[in-house]
N, C-alpha and C positions, 0 to 999 in steps of 0.2 A: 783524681785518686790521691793525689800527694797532699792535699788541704784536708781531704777526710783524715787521713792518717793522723797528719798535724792536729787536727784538732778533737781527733778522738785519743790522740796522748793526751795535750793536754787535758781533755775533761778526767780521764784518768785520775790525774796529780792531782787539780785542783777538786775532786770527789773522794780522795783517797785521805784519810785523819790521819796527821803523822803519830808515828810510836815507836817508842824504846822499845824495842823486843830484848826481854833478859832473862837469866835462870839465878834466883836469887834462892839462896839456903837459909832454911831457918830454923836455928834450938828454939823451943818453944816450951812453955811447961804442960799445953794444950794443944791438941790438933785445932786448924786452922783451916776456915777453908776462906778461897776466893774466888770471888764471879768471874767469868771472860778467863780464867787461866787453866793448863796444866800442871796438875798435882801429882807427884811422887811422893811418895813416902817409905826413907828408908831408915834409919836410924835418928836422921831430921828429916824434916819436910824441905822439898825442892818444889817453888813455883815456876813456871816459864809464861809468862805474856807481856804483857803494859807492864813496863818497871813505873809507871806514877799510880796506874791502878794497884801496884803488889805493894809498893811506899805507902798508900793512902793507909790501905789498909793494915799494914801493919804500926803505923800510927795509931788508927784507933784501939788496935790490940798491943799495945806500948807494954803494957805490966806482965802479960804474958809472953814477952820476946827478950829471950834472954842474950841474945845475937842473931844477926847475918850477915850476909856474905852475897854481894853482887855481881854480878858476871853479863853484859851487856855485849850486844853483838852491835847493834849500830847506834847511833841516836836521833830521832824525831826522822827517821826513814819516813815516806810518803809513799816507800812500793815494797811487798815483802820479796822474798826469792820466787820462782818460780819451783812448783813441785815437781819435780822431776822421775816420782816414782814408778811414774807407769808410762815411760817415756821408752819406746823401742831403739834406744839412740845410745852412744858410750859417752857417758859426760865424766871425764876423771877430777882426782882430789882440787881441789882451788878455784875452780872455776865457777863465777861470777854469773848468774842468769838472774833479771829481773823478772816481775811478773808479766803474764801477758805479751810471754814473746812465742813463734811458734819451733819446734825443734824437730825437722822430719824422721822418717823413717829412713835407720842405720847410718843418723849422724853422725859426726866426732866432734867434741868439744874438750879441748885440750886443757891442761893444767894452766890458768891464771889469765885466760881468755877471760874478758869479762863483755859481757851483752846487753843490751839496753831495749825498754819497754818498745812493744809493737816491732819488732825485730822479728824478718822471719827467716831461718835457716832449712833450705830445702833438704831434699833426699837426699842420704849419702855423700855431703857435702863438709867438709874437716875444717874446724876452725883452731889452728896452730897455737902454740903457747905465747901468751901475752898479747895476741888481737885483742880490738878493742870495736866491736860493730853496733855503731852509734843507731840511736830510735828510729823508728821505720824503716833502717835497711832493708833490704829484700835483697837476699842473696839465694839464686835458685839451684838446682840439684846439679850434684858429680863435680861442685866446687870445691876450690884448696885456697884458703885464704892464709897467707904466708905468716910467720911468728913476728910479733909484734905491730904486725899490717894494723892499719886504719882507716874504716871505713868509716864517713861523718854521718852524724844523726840530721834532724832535719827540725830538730826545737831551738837550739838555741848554736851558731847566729840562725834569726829567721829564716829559713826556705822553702818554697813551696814545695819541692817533690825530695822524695828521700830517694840514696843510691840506690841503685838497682844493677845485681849482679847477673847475666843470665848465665844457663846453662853451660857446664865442661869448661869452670873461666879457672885459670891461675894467678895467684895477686900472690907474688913474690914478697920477701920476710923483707917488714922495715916500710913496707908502699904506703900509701897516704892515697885515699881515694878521697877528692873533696863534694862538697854536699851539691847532690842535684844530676849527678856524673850515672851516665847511663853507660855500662861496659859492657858489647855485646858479645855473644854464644861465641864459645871456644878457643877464646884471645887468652894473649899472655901477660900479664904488667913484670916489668921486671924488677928487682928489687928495690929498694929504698927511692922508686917514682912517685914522682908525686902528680895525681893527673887530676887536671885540672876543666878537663872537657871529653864530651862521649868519645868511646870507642869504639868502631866499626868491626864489624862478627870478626872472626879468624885472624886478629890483628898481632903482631907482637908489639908492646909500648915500651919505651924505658926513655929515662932521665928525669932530670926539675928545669921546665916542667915536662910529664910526657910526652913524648911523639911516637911518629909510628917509622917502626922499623924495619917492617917486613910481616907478608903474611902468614900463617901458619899454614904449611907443607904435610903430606901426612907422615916423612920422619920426624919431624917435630913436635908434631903430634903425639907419637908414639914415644918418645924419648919423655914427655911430658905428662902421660895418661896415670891419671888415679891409682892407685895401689886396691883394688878390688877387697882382697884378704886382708886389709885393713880396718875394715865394714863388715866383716864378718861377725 
């Protein structure tokens, strides 16, 4: 499974044409159009796609452009965002999703979380402010991945399987999960750990590097369970 992933990201990247995505404004003494882009037209003309395709052409229409104005969101990007508009999930302001990742049903994705291609975020599962869940993570349902947590991708360094979070897990703010690290069903990592090998179900981990530190009890449990009405 971990080599399909790997190598179905990269065919991704390497199938993907990089582009400037920009919204570039234009006085003109002429309406204007251009192929592959979004046109507005309000007082000037606003294009939005390839800022080399929206340059080319306003090159050739040189005599009739009396100004513009560029406004570029990335450069020679190789993935666009991911569209999120019909996603049953709460993705707030900032936050970072590439394409081609999956986002379950009555997710959270926090402010400046940012997420990487073939990433998959299960059910009802909260990914805290300023996580960072590297390519083919699999992180599965009723997870809380802590603010600033890090979870490693599985492109670059090379590894064959990417993390895998199971079910009801807690990765405490500041963790570092490294690449290939299997944490099982309804364990705790505690904060700023950094684990460096699988985790057996019910476990609590903490330190650098992780260890285990006791099982998880059902008050622990319960001191630890999901915020429900935050998924609402």
């Amino acid at each position: 499974m971990g080599d399909n992933m790997k190598e179905d990201a990269l065919k991704i990247l390497n199938e993907s044409k990089k582009m400037t995505l920009a919204k570039v404004f234009v006085k003109a003494k002429k309406t204007i159009d251009i192929e592959q882009c979004i046109k507005v037209d309000y007082n000037d003309q606003i294009f939005i796609g390839d800022l080399d395709v929206i340059l080319k052409c306003l090159k050739q229409n040189s005599e009739d452009i009396l100004s513009y104005h560029v406004e570029n969101v990335c450069r020679n990007s190789k993935l666009s965002l991911l569209d999120t508009s019909n996603l049953n999930a709460r993705i707030e302001y900032g936050a970072i999703i590439r394409d081609h990742v999956h986002i379950g049903e009555n997710a959270i994705i926090l402010m400046g979380a940012i997420i990487n291609l073939n990433a998959h975020i299960g059910d009802n599962t909260m990914i805290d402010m300023g996580a960072v869940i590297g390519s083919g993570a699999i992180i599965k349902n009723n997870c809380h991945i802590g603010a600033n947590a890090v979870i490693a991708g599985m492109l670059e360094p090379k590894c064959v399987q990417g993390v895998v979070i199971n079910d009801n897990v807690l990765i405490g703010a500041g963790a570092v999960i490294l690449e290939g690290v299997v944490v099982g069903a309804n364990s705790i990592v505690g904060a700023n750990s950094i684990v460096t090998k699988d985790v057996e179900e019910n476990s609590v981990v903490y330190g650098n590097p992780a260890r285990f530190i006791r099982y998880v009890d059902e008050k622990l449990s319960n001191q630890n369970k999901i915020v429900q009405d935050l998924r609402k």
